[in-house]
LUMZA-565284 format. One line per 4 residues: number of its first residue (from 1); their letters; for each residue z, y negated, x negated of C-alpha. Coordinates in steps of 0.2 Angstrom, whole numbers, plus 5000, padded with zeros to 4 digits. Example, Ala and Ser with C-alpha at 12.3 -4.5 7.8 and 13.67 -1.06 7.14 Angstrom:
! residues 2
1 = as = 5039:5022:4938  5036:5005:4932
This chain:
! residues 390
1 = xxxx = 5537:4447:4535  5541:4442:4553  5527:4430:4563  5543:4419:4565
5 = xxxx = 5544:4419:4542  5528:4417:4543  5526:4402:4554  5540:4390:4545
9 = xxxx = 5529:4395:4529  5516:4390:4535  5522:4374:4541  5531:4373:4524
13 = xxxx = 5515:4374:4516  5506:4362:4526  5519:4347:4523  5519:4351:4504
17 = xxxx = 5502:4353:4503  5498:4335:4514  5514:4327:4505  5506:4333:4486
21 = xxxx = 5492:4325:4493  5501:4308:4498  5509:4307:4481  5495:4309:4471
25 = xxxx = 5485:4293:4480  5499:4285:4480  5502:4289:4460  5484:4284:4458
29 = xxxx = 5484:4266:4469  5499:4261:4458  5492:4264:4442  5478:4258:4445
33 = xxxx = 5486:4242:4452  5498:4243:4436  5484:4242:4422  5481:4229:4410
37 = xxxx = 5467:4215:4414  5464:4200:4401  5460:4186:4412  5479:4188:4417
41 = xxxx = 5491:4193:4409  5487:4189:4390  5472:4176:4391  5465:4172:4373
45 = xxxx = 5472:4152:4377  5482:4142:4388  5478:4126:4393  5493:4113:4392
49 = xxxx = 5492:4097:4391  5505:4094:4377  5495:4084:4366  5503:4066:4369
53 = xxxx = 5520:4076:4369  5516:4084:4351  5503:4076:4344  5490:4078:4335
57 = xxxx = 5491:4096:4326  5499:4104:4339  5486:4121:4338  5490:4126:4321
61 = xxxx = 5509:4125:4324  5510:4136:4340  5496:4151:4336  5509:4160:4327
65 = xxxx = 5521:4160:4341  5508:4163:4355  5502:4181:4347  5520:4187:4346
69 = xxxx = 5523:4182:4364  5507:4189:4368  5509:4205:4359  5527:4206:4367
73 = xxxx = 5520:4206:4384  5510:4220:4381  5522:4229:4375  5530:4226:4392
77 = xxxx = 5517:4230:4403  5516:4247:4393  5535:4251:4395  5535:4243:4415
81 = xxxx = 5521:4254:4419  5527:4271:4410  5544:4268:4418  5534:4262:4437
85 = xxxx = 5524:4277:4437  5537:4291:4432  5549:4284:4445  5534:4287:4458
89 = xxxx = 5533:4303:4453  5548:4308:4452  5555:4302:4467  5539:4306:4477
93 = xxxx = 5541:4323:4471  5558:4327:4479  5553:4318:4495  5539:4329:4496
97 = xxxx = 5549:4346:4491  5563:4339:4502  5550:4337:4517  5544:4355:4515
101 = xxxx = 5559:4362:4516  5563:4351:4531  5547:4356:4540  5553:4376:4533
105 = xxxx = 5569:4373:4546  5559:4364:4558  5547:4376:4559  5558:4392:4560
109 = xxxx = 5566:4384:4574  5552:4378:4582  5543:4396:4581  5559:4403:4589
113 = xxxx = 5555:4392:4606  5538:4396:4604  5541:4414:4601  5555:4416:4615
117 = xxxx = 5540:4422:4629  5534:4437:4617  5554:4441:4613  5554:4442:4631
121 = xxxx = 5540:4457:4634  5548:4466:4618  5565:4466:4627  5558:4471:4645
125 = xxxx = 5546:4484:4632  5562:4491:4623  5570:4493:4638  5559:4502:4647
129 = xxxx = 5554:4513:4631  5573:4517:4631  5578:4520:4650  5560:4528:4654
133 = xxxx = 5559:4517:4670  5543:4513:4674  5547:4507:4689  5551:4491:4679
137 = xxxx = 5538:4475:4675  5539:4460:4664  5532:4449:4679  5530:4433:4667
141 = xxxx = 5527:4420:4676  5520:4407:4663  5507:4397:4659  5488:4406:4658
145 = xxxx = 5492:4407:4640  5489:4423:4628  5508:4427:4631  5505:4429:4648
149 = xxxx = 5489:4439:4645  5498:4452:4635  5512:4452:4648  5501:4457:4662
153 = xxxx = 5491:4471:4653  5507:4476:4649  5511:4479:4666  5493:4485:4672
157 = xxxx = 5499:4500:4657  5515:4503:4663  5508:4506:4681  5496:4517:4676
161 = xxxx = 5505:4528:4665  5519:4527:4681  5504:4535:4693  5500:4546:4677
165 = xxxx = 5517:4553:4678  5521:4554:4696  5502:4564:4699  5510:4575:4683
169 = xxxx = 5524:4578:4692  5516:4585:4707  5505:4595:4700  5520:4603:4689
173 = xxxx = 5529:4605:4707  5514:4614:4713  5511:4624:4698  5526:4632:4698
177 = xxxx = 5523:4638:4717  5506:4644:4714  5511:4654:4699  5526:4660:4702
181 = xxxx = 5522:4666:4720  5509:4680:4715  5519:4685:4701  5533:4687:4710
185 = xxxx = 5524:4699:4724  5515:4708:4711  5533:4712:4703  5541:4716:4721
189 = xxxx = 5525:4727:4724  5525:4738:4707  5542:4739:4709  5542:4747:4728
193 = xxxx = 5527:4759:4720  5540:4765:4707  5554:4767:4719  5545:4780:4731
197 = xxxx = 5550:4798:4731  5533:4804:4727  5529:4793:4712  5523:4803:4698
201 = xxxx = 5530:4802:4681  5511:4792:4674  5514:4781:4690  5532:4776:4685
205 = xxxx = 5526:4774:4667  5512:4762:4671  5524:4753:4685  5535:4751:4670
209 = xxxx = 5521:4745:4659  5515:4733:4672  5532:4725:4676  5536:4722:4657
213 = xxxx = 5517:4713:4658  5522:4704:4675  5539:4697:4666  5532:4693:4649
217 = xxxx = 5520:4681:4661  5534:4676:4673  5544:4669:4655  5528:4662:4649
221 = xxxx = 5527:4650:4665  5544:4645:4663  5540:4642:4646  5527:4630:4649
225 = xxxx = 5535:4620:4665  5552:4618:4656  5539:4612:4640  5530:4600:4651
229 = xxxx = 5548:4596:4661  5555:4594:4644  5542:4580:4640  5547:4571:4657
233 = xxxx = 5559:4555:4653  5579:4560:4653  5585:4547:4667  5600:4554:4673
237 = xxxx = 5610:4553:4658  5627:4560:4660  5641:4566:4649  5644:4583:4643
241 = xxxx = 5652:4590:4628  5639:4601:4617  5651:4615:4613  5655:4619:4630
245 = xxxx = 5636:4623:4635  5637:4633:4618  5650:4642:4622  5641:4644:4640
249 = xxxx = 5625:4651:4630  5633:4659:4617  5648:4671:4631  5629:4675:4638
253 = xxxx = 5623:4682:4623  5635:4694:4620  5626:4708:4627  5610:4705:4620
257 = xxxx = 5619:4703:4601  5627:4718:4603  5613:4729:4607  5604:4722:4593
261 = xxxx = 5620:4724:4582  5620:4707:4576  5636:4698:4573  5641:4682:4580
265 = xxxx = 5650:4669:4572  5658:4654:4582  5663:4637:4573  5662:4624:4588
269 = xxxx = 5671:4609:4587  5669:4596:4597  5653:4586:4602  5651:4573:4613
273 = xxxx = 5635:4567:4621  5625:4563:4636  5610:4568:4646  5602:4582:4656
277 = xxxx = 5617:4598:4653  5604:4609:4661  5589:4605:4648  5603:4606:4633
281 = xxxx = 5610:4624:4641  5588:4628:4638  5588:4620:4622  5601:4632:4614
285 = xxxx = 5599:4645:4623  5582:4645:4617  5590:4644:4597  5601:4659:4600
289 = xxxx = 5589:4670:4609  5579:4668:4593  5591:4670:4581  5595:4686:4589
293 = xxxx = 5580:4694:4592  5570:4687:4575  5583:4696:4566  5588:4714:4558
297 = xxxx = 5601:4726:4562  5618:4724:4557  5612:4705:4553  5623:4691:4559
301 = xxxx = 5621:4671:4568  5629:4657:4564  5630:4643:4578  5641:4627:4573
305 = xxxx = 5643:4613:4584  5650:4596:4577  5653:4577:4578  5644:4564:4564
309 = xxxx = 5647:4545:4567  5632:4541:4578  5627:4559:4583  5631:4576:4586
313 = xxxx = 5625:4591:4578  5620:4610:4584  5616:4620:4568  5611:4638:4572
317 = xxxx = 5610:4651:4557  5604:4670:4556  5599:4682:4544  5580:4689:4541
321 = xxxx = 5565:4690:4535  5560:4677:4520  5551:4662:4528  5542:4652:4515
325 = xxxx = 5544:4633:4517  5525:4629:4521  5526:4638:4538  5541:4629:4542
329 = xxxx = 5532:4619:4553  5521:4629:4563  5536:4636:4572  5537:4624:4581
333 = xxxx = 5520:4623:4587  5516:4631:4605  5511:4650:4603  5509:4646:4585
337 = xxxx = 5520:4663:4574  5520:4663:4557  5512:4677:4545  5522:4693:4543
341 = xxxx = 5525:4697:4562  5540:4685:4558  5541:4677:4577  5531:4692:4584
345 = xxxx = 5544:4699:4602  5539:4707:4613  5551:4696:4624  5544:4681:4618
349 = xxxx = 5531:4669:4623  5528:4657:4608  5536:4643:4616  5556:4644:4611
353 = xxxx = 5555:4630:4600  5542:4622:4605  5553:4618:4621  5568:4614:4608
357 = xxxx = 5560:4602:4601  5551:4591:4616  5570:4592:4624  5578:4585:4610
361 = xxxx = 5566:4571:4609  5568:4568:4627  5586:4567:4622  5582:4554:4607
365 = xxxx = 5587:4567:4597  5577:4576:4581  5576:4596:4576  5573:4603:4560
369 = xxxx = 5573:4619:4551  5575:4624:4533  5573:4643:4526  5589:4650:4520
373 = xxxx = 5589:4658:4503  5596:4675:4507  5582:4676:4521  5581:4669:4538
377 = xxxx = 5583:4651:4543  5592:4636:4549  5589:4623:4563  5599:4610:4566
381 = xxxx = 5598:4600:4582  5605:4582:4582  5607:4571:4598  5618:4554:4600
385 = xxxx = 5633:4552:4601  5644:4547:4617  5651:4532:4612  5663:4530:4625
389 = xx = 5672:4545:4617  5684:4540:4605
C-alpha cells in the first residue's frame, strides 16, 4: 500500500474513530436527557383549584380519568424516546461514515501536496538511475525539513559515487597501458627470437609455447577491462539495428567455424535498438566464439535475431556436451567452468559470458541460458526496443 493509501487511511480512521466518539456522548446526553422523572411528567396529583367549579366530590369523579392520562403519557415518553434515540443514531451514523470518507478524499489529496517534494527526488532519482548522469542533483531548496534532508544525502551519494567512477575510470585507463605494454614487448621480443636464422628447433618450440602464454594473457586483460567497461553506464545511446552487427560477428566467424567443422545457421530478421554498437559487436561476438569452440565436430549454431513488442531478442544455439541445469548459472560467473572440462579452451579466459551479461545489463537488457535436450545450450539475449522504429 502506497504512503499516500496509507495517509487518507489514516485520516479516514481518525475522523471515524473521533466522530464514533462524538456520537456516542451525544447518544448518551440525549437519553439521559430523555428519561423518565416523576416530579414531572406524571406526578401522583395535581393541584387545581376546581372545587367551587365542581363541587364537593370532585376527587372520586376524576381518579379514573387521571390514571389513563397518566399511563398514556408514559406510554409516550417510551415511544418519543425510542423514536429520539434511534433517529440520533441513525443519522449520526451516516454523518460520521460520510465524514470519513470526506476526510479519505481530503486526506489523499492532501498527502499528494505533502508528498510532491519526495515525488520530486524519486523523479530526479529515476532519472539519473536511467541516463547514468551523475553529473545531475536534486538541489531542493525547501524548508530544513526531513525532505530536504534525504534530498541532500542524496546528493552527498551521487557525488561520491561520481568521484568513485571517475578515479575507476582512470585507473582502468592506466591499467590497460601498464598491462598491455609489457605484454606487448614480451610478444615482439619472443617473436624476433623465433624469427632468427639460427634459432633452434627447442627455441622455436618454446617461442611458440611462450607466445601462445603471452596471448592467452593479452585476452585475459581485454577480458577484464571490457568487464569493468561493461560495468560503466551506456550514455551515448545511439541507434543500430542487432542483425547487422550479427552479421558483422557472424561473416568473421566463418573461418574459425569451418576449421572446427561446425555448421552455421543464420535466421536474422530485423532488430532495432540502441546503445553502444561496439559493446553489442563484444557481446555477440563473445556468444558465437563459444558456441563454436564449446562444441564438437560436425556440430552446428544457431544464431537468431528478432523483434518482440518492447524488446529485441539474440538467441544463440549449438550442439554439445549435456549441461545439467544446476550449473547453468555458474557460467556466467567470472573464471567460474562447469564440471566435465565443459568451458575448458585453450583460447578462453573465463570471462565470455561474464562480459555478456554486465553489457546487457548496461544496456537494460537481461541474458539467460537454458540446456538443450539433445546436448548443448541456448542463451538468449534481450535488449529494448527502438521505439522510434515503426
Amino acid at each position: 500500500m502506497s504512503i499516500r493509501m496509507r495517509f487518507a487511511l489514516a485520516c479516514a480512521g481518525v475522523s471515524l474513530l473521533l466522530g464514533g466518539l462524538v456520537l456516542a456522548g451525544v447518544y448518551f446526553v440525549v437519553r439521559q436527557s430523555l428519561e423518565y422523572r416523576d416530579d414531572l411528567l406524571t406526578p401522583s396529583h395535581i393541584e387545581v383549584n376546581i372545587a367551587a367549579q365542581y363541587g364537593p366530590g370532585w376527587f372520586e369523579r376524576y381518579t379514573q380519568p387521571y390514571e389513563a392520562a397518566r399511563a398514556r403519557a408514559m406510554q409516550v415518553r417510551t415511544v418519543y424516546q425510542r423514536d429520539t434515540l434511534r433517529n440520533v443514531r441513525n443519522v449520526g451514523a451516516l454523518v460520521v461514515v460520510a465524514a470519513a470518507g470526506g476526510a479519505f478524499g481530503l486526506g489523499r489529496r492532501a498527502a499528494g501536496w505533502v508528498l510532491r517534494p519526495v515525488k520530486t527526488v524519486t523523479e530526479t532519482a529515476r532519472r539519473v538511475a536511467q541516463s547514468h548522469d551523475l553529473t545531475e542533483r536534486i538541489g531542493y531548496e525547501g524548508p530544513p525539513d526531513e525532505v530536504k534532508e534525504l534530498a541532500d544525502i542524496f546528493d552527498t551519494m551521487l557525488g561520491r559515487l561520481a568521484r568513485s567512477f571517475d578515479g575507476q575510470r582512470r585507473f582502468v585507463a592506466n591499467a590497460s597501458h601498464e598491462l598491455r605494454t609489457p605484454l606487448t614487448i614480451n610478444r615482439t621480443l619472443v617473436d624476433v627470437a623465433v624469427r632468427r636464422p639460427d634459432a633452434t628447433d627447442d627455441v622455436k618450440r618454446l617461442g611458440e609455447s611462450l607466445l601462445l602464454v603471452n596471448a592467452r594473457h593479452e585476452r585475459l586483460i581485454d577480458g577484464l577491462l571490457a568487464l569493468t567497461e561493461g560495468e560503466q553506464a551506456v550514455l551515448d545511446r545511439r541507434p543500430f539495428d542487432l542483425t547487422d552487427v550479427a552479421e558483422h560477428v557472424l561473416d568473421q566467424a566463418v573461418a574459425e567455424a569451418a576449421d572446427r567443422e561446425v555448421t552455421m545457421h543464420r535466421l536474422l530478421d530485423s532488430a532495432p535498438t540502441t546503445g553502444e554498437a561496439v559493446l553489442v559487436e563484444r557481446l555477440v561476438q563473445n556468444l558465437v566464439e563459444n558456441a563454436i569452440r564449446h562444441n564438437h565436430a560436425k556440430g552446428e549454431v544457431w544464431v537468431t535475431t528478432r523483434r518482440r513488442t518492447e524488446q529485441v531478442e539474440l538467441v544463440v544455439a549449438n550442439t554439445g556436451l549435456h549441461v545439467p541445469p544446476y550449473e547453468i548459472e555458474t557460467i556466467f560467473e567470472p573464471f567460474r567452468r562447469l564440471h566435465g572440462d565443459r568451458l575448458r579452451s585453450e583460447r578462453g579466459s573465463g570471462l565470455g559470458l561474464s562480459i555478456v551479461r554486465v553489457i546487457a545489463e548496461a544496456h537494460g537488457g537481461t541474458v539467460t541460458a537454458r540446456p538443450r535436450d539433445e546436448g548443448g545450450l541456448t542463451i538468449t539475449v534481450e535488449l529494448p526496443v527502438d521505439a522510434s522504429v515503426p
